[in-house]
MDTraj code that builds the backbone (N, CA, C; nanometers):
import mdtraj as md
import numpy as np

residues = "UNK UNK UNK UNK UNK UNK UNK UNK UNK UNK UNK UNK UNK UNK UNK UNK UNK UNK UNK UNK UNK UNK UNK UNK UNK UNK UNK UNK UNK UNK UNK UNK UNK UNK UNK UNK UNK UNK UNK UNK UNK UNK UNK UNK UNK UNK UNK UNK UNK UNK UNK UNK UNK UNK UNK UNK UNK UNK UNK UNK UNK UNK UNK UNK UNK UNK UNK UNK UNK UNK UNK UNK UNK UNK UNK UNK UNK UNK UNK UNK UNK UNK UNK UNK UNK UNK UNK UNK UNK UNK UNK UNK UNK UNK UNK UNK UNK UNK UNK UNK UNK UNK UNK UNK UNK UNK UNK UNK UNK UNK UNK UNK UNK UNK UNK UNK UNK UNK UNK UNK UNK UNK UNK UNK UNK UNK UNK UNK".split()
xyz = np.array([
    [-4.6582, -2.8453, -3.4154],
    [-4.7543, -2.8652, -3.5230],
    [-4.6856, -2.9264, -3.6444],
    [-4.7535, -3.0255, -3.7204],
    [-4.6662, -3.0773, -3.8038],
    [-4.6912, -2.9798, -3.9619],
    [-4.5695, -2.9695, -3.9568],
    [-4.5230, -2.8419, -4.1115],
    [-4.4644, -2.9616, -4.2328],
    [-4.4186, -3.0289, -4.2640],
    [-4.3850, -3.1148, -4.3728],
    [-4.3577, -3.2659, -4.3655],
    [-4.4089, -3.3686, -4.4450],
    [-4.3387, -3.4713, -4.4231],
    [-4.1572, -3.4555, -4.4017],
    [-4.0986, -3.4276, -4.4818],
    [-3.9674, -3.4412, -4.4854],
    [-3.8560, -3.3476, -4.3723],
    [-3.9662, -3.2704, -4.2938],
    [-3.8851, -3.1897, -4.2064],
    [-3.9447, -3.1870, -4.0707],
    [-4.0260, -3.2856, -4.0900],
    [-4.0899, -3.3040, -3.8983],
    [-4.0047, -3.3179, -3.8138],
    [-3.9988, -3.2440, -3.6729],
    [-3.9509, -3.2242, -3.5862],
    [-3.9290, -3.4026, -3.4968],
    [-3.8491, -3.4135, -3.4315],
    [-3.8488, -3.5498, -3.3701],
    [-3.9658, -3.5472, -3.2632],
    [-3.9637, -3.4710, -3.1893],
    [-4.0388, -3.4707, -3.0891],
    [-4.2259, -3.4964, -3.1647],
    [-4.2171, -3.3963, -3.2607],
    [-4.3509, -3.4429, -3.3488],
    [-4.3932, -3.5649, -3.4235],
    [-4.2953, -3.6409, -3.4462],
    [-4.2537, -3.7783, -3.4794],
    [-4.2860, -3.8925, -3.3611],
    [-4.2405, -3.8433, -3.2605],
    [-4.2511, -3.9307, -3.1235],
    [-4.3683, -3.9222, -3.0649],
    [-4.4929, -3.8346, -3.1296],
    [-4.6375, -3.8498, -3.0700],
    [-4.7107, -3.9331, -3.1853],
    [-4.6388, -3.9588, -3.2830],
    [-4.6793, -4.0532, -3.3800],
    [-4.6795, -4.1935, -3.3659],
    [-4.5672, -4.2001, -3.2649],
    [-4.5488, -4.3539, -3.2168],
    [-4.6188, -4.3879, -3.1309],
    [-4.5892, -4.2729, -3.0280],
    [-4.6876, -4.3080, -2.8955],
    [-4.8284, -4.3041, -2.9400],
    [-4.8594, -4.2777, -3.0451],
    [-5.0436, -4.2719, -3.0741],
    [-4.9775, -4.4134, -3.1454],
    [-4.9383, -4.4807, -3.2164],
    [-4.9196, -4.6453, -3.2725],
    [-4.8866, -4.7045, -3.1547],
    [-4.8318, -4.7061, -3.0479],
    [-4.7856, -4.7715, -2.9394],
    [-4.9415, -4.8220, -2.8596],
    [-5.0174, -4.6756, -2.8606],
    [-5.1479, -4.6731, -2.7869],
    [-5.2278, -4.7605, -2.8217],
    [-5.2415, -4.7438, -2.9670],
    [-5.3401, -4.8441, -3.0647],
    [-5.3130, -5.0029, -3.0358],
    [-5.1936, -5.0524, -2.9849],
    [-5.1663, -5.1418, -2.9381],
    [-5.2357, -5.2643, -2.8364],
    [-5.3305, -5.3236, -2.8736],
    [-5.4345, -5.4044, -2.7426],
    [-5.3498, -5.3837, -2.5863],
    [-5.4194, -5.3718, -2.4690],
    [-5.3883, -5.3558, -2.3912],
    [-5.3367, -5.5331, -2.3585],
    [-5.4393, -5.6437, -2.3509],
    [-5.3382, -5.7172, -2.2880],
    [-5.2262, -5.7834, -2.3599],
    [-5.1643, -5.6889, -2.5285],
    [-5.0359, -5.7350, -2.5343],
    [-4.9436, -5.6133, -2.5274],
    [-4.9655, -5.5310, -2.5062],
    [-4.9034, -5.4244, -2.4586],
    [-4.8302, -5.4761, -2.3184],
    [-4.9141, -5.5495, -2.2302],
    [-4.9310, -5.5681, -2.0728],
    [-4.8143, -5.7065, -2.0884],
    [-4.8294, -5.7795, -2.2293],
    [-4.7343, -5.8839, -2.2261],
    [-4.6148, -5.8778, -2.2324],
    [-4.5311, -5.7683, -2.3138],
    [-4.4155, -5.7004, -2.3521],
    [-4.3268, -5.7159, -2.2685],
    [-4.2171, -5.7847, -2.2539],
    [-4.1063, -5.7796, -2.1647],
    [-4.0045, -5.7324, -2.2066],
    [-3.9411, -5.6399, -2.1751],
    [-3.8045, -5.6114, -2.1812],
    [-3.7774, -5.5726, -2.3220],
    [-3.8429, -5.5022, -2.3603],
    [-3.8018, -5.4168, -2.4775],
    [-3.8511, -5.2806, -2.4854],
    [-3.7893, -5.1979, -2.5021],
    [-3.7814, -5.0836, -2.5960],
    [-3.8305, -5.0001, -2.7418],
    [-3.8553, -4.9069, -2.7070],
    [-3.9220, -4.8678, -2.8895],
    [-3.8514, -4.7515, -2.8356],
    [-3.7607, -4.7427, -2.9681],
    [-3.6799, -4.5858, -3.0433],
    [-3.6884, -4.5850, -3.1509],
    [-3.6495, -4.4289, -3.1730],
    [-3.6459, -4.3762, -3.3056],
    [-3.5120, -4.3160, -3.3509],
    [-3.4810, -4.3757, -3.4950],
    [-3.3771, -4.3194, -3.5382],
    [-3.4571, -4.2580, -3.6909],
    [-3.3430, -4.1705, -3.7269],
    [-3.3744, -4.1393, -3.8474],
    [-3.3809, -4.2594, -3.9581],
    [-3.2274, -4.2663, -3.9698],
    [-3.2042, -4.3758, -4.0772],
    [-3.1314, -4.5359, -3.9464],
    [-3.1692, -4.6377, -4.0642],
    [-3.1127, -4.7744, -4.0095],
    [-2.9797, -4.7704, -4.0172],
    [-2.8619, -4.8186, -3.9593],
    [-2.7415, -4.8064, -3.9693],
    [-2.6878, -4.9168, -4.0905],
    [-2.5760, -4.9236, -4.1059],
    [-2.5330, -5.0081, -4.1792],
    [-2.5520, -5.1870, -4.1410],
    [-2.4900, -5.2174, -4.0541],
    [-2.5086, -5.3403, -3.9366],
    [-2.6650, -5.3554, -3.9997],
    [-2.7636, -5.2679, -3.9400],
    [-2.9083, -5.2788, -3.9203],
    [-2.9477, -5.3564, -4.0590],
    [-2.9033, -5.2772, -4.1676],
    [-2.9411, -5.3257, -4.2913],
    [-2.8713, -5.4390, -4.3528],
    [-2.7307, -5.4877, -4.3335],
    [-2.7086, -5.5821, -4.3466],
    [-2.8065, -5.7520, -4.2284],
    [-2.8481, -5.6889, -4.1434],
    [-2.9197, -5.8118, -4.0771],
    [-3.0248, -5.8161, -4.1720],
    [-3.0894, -5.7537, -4.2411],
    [-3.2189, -5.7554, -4.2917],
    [-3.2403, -5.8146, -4.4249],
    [-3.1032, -5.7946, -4.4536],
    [-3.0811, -5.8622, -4.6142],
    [-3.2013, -5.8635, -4.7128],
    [-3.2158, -5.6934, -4.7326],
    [-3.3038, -5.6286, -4.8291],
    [-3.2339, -5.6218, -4.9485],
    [-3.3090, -5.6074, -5.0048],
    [-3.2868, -5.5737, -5.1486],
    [-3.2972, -5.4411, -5.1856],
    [-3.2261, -5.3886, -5.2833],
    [-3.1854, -5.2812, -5.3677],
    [-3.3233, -5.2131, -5.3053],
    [-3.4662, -5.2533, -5.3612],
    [-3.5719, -5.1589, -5.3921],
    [-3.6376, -5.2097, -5.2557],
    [-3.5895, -5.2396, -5.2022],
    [-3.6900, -5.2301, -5.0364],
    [-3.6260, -5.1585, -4.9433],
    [-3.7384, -5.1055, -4.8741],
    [-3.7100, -4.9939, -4.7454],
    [-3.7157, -5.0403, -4.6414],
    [-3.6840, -5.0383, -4.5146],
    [-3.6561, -5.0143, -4.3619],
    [-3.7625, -4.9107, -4.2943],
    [-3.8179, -4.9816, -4.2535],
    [-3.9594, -4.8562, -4.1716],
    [-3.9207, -4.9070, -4.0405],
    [-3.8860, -5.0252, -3.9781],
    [-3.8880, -5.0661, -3.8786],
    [-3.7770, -5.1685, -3.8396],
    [-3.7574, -5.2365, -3.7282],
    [-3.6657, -5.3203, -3.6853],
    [-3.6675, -5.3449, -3.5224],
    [-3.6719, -5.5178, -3.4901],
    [-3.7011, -5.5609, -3.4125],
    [-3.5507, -5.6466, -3.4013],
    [-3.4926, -5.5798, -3.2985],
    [-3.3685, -5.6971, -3.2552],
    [-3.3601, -5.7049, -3.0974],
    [-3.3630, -5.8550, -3.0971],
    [-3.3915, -5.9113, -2.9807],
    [-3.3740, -6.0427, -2.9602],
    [-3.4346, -6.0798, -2.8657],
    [-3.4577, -6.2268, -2.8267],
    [-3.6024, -6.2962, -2.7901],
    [-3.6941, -6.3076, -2.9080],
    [-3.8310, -6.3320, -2.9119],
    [-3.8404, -6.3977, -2.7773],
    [-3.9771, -6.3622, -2.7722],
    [-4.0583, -6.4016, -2.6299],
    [-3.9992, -6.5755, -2.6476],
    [-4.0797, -6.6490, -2.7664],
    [-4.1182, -6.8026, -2.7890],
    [-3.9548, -6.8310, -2.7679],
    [-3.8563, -6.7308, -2.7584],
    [-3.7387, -6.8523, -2.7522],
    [-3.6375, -6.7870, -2.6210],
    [-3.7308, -6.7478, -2.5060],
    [-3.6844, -6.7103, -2.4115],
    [-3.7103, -6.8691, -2.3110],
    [-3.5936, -6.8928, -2.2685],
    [-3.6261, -7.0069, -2.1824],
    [-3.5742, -6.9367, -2.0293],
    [-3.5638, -7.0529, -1.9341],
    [-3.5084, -7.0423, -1.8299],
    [-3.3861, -6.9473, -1.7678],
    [-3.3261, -6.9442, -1.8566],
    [-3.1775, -6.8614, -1.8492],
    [-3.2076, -6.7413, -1.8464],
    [-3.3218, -6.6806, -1.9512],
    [-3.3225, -6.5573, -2.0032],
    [-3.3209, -6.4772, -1.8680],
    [-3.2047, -6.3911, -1.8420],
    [-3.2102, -6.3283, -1.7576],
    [-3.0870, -6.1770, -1.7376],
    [-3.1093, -6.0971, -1.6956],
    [-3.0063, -5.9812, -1.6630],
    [-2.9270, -5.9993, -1.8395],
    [-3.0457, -5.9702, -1.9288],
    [-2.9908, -5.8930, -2.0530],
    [-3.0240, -5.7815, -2.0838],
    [-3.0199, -5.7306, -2.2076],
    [-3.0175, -5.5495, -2.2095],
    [-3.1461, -5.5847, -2.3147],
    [-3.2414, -5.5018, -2.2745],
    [-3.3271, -5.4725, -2.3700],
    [-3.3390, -5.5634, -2.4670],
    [-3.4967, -5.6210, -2.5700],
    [-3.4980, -5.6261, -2.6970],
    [-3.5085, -5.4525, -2.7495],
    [-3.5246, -5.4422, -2.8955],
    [-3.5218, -5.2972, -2.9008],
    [-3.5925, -5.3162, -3.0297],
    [-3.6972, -5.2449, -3.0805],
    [-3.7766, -5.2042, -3.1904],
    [-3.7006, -5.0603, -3.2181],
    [-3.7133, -5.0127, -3.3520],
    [-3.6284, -4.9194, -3.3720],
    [-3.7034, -4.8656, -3.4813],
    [-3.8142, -4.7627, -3.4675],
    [-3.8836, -4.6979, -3.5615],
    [-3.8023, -4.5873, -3.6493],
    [-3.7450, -4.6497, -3.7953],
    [-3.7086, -4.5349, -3.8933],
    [-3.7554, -4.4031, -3.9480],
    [-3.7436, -4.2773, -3.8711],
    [-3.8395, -4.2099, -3.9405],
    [-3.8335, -4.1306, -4.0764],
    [-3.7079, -4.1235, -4.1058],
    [-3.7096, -4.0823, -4.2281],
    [-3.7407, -4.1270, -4.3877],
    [-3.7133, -4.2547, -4.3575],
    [-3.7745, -4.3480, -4.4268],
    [-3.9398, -4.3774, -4.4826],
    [-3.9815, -4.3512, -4.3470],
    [-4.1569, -4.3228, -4.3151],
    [-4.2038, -4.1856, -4.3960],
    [-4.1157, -4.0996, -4.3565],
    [-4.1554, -3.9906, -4.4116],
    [-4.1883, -3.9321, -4.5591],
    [-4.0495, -4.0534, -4.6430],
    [-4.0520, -4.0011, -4.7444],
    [-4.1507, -4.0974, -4.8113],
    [-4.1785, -4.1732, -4.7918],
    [-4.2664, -4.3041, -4.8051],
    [-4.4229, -4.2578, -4.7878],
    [-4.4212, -4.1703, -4.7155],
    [-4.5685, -4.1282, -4.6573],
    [-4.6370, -4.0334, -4.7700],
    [-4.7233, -4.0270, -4.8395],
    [-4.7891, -3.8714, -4.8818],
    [-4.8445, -3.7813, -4.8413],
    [-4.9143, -3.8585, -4.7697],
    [-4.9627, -3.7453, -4.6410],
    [-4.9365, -3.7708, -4.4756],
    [-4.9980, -3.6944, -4.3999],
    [-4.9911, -3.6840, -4.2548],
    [-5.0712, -3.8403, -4.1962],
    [-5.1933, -3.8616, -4.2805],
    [-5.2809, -3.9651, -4.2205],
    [-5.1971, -4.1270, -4.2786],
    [-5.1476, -4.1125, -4.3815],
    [-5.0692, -4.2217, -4.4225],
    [-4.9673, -4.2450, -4.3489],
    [-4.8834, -4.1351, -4.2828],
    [-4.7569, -4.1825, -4.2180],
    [-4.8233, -4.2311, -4.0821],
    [-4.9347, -4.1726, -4.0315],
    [-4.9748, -4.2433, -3.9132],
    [-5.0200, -4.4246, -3.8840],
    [-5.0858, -4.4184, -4.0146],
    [-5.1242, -4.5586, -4.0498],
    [-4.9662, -4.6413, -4.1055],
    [-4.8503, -4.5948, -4.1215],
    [-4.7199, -4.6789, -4.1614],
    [-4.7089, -4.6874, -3.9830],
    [-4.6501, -4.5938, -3.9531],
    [-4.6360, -4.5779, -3.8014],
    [-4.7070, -4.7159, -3.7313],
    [-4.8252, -4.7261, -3.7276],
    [-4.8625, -4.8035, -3.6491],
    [-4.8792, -4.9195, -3.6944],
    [-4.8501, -4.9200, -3.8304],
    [-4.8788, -5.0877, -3.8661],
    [-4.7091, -5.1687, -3.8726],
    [-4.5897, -5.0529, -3.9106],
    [-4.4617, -5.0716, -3.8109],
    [-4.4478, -5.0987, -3.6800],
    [-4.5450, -5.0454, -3.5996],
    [-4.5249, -5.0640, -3.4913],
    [-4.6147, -5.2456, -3.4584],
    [-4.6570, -5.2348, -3.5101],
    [-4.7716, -5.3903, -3.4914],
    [-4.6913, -5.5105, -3.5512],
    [-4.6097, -5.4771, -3.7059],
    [-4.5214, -5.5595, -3.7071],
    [-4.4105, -5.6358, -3.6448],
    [-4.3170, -5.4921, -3.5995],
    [-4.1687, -5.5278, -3.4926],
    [-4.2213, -5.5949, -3.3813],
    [-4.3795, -5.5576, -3.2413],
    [-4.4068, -5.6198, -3.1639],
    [-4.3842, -5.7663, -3.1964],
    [-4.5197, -5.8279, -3.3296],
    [-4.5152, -5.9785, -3.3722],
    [-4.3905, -5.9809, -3.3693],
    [-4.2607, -5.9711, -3.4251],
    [-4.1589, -6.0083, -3.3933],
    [-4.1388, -6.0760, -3.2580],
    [-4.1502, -5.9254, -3.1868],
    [-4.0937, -6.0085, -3.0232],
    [-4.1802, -6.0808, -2.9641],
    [-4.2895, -6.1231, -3.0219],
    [-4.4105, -6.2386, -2.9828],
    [-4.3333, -6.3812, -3.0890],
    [-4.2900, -6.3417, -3.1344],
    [-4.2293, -6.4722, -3.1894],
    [-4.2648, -6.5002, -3.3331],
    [-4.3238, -6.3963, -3.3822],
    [-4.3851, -6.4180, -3.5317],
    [-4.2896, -6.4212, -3.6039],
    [-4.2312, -6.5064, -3.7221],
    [-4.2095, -6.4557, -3.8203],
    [-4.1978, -6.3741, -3.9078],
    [-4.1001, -6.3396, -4.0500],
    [-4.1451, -6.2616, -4.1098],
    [-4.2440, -6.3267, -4.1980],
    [-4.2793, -6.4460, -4.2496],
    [-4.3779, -6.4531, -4.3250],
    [-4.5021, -6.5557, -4.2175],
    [-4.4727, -6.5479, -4.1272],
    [-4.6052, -6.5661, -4.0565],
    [-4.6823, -6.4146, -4.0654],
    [-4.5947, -6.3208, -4.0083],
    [-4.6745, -6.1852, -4.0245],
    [-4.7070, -6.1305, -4.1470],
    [-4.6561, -6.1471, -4.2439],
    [-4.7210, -6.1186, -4.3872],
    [-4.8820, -6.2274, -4.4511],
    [-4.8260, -6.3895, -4.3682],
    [-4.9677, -6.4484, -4.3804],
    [-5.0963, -6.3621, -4.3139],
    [-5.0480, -6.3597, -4.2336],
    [-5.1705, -6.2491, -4.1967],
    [-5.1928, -6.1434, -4.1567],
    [-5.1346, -6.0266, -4.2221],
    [-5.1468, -5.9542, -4.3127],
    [-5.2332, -5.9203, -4.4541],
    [-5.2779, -6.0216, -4.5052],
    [-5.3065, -6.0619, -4.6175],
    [-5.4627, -6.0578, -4.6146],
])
top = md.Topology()
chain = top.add_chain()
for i, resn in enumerate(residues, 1):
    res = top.add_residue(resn, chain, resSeq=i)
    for name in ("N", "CA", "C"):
        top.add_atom(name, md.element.get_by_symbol(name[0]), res)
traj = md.Trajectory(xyz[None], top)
């Protein structure tokens, strides 16, 4: 049962995704190749230097991979792309229970566009 933003259990965290994972259209769910969705608490160092944020921006999410649009012929016998849902980040970010669900899944809708080949400001165009 969830008892606090800041002290949710992982496992209670991980039905948060899988309910954003769900929300997911089935035929791009069905498109998804070769990637992964985990959860860490925090982004690592590495993680945040790829992202080249700024001071006052946060990490909810992260998509590292090899987008669908630039998979050619070769692409073959590699390891995973990997989405990497932050949850602590989410948490403290969240005010309530229904807000972190709605970060959750609109993290999760973002990192996918990634591995569909979106941009980051294609996905903020529409977004908008």
């Amino acid at each position: 049962m969830f008892r606090s933003l800041n002290i949710m259990e992982k496992d209670e965290f991980e039905k948060i995704v899988q309910q954003g994972i769900s929300l997911i259209p089935e035929k791009f769910r069905r498109l998804m190749e070769n990637v992964d969705i985990v959860i860490e608490d925090y982004p690592n160092q590495e993680q945040l230097r790829k992202t080249h944020l700024s001071g006052n921006q946060t990490l909810f999410g992260l998509y590292e991979g090899v987008p669908k649009t630039n998979r050619g012929t070769n692409y073959a016998n590699v390891l995973p792309d990997k989405i990497t849902i932050f949850q602590k980040p989410i948490e403290n970010f969240s005010p309530d229970f229904r807000a972190m669900e709605k970060l959750v899944a609109d993290t999760i809708w973002h990192e996918i566009a990634h591995h569909f080949g979106l941009s980051e400001k294609e996905i903020r165009q529409r977004n908008v």
